[in-house]
N, C-alpha and C positions, 0 to 999 in steps of 0.2 A: 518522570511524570507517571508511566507505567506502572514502576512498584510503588507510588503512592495512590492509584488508583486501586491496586492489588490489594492492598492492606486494608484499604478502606471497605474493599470489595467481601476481603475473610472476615472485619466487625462486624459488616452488615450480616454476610452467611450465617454468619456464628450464633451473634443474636436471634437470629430469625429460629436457628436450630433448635436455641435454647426454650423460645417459646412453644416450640413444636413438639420439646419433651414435657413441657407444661400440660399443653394441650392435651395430650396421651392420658397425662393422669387426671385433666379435668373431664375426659370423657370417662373416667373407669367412675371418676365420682358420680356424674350422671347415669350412666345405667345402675348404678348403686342404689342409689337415692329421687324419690321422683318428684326432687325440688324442680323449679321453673327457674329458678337462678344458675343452675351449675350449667343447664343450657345455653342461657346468655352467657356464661363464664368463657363457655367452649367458643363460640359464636366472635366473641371476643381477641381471646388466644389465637384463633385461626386468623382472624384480621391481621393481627399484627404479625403473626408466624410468617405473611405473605408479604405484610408492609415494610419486614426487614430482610427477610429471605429472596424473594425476588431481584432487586433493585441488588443486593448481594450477589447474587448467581451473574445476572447480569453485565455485572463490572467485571467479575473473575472471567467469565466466557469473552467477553470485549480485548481486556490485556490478554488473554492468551491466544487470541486472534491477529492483535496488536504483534506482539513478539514473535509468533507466527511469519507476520509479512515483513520483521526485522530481521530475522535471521535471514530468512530469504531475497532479501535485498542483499546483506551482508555477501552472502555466497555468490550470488550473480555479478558483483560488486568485482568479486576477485577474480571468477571465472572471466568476464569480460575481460579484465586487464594480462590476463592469462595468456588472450588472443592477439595476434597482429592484428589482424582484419577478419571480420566477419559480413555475411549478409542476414537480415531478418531471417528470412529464412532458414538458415543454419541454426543460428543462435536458439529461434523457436522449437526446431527439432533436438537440440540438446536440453534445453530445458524443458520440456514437455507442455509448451505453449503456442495458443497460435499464433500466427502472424502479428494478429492486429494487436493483440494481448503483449507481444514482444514488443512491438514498433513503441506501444504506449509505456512500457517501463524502461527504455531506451528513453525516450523523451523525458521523462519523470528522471531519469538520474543526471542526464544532462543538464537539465532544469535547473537542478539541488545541486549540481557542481563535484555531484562525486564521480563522474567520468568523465577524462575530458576527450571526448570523438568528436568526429567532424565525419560528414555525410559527400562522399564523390558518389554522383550522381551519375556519371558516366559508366561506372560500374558497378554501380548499386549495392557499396559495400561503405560498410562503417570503419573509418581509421582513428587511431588515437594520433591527435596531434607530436606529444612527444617523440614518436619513432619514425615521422615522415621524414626520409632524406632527402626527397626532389621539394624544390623551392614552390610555395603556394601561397595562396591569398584565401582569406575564408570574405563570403559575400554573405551579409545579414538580410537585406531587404535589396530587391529590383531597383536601380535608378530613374526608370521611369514611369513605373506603376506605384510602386512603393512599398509593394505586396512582399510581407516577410516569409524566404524561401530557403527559412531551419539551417543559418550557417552553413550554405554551398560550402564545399569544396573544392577547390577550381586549382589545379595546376598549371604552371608555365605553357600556354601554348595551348593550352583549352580556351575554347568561349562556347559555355550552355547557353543556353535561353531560358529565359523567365517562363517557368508555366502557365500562369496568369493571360500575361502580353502578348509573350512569343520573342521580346526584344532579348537582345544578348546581352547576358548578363555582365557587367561592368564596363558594359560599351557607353552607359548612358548616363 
């Protein structure tokens, strides 16, 4: 969708360019000549120089913003998987973001299913499920509140409590 945004985005630029070398020469015609038309001509020219140049610019600045937060998704993508465990706060200082900015694209790729972690809250680190070797249960939502608590992580022999409640969590 990107590079057909892209392309659309260079016809529009292009266009717009085209009319703006127009314009150039419809103004040498106006200071030329001191018709009232080649005025309007200019007045014109410039309309559309903007009405295809802008919306142009636009698109090209948007995809490469777009691709921007791909690539950098991409790379975080690999670095996460890179790690056993980490905590927000590590992960933030390796990538040069803050906390909350880390926590939210941690959640966004869990989201999208391109990492699969799970969240122990006992030690406030993020683990990929494939490399856990002690036996665990992941907890979606409180059984007695019902309050969704971001796929706990709960090892054998652990009982968190609901931060909501306060109730333990898979007691209920």
């Amino acid at each position: 969708m990107n590079r057909l945004l892209s392309v659309f985005g260079w016809i529009l630029a292009t266009v717009g360019l085209v009319f703006a070398l127009f314009s150039v020469l419809v103004l040498i015609d106006a200071l030329t000549t001191p018709d009232e038309k080649s005025w309007s001509a200019l007045m014109g020219m410039l309309l559309l120089t903007g009405l295809f140049g802008i919306p142009g610019g636009l698109l090209l600045w948007r995809t490469r913003l777009a691709r921007g937060r791909e690539e950098f998704n991409k790379r975080l993508i690999g670095f996460i998987t890179s790690l056993d465990n980490f905590t927000v706060g590590e992960l933030a200082g390796k990538i040069g973001r803050t906390e909350l900015e880390t926590n939210g694209l941690i959640a966004t790729l869990i989201s999208e299913r391109a990492v699969d972690l799970a969240f122990h809250r006992q030690t406030g680190r993020y683990l990929h499920r494939g490399r856990l070797q002690r036996s665990y249960r992941i907890i979606d939502r409180c059984g007695s509140c019902g309050a969704a608590v971001g796929q706990e992580l709960v090892f054998d022999g652990e009982t968190p409590e609901c931060s909501y409640c306060g109730v333990r969590l898979g007691s209920a």
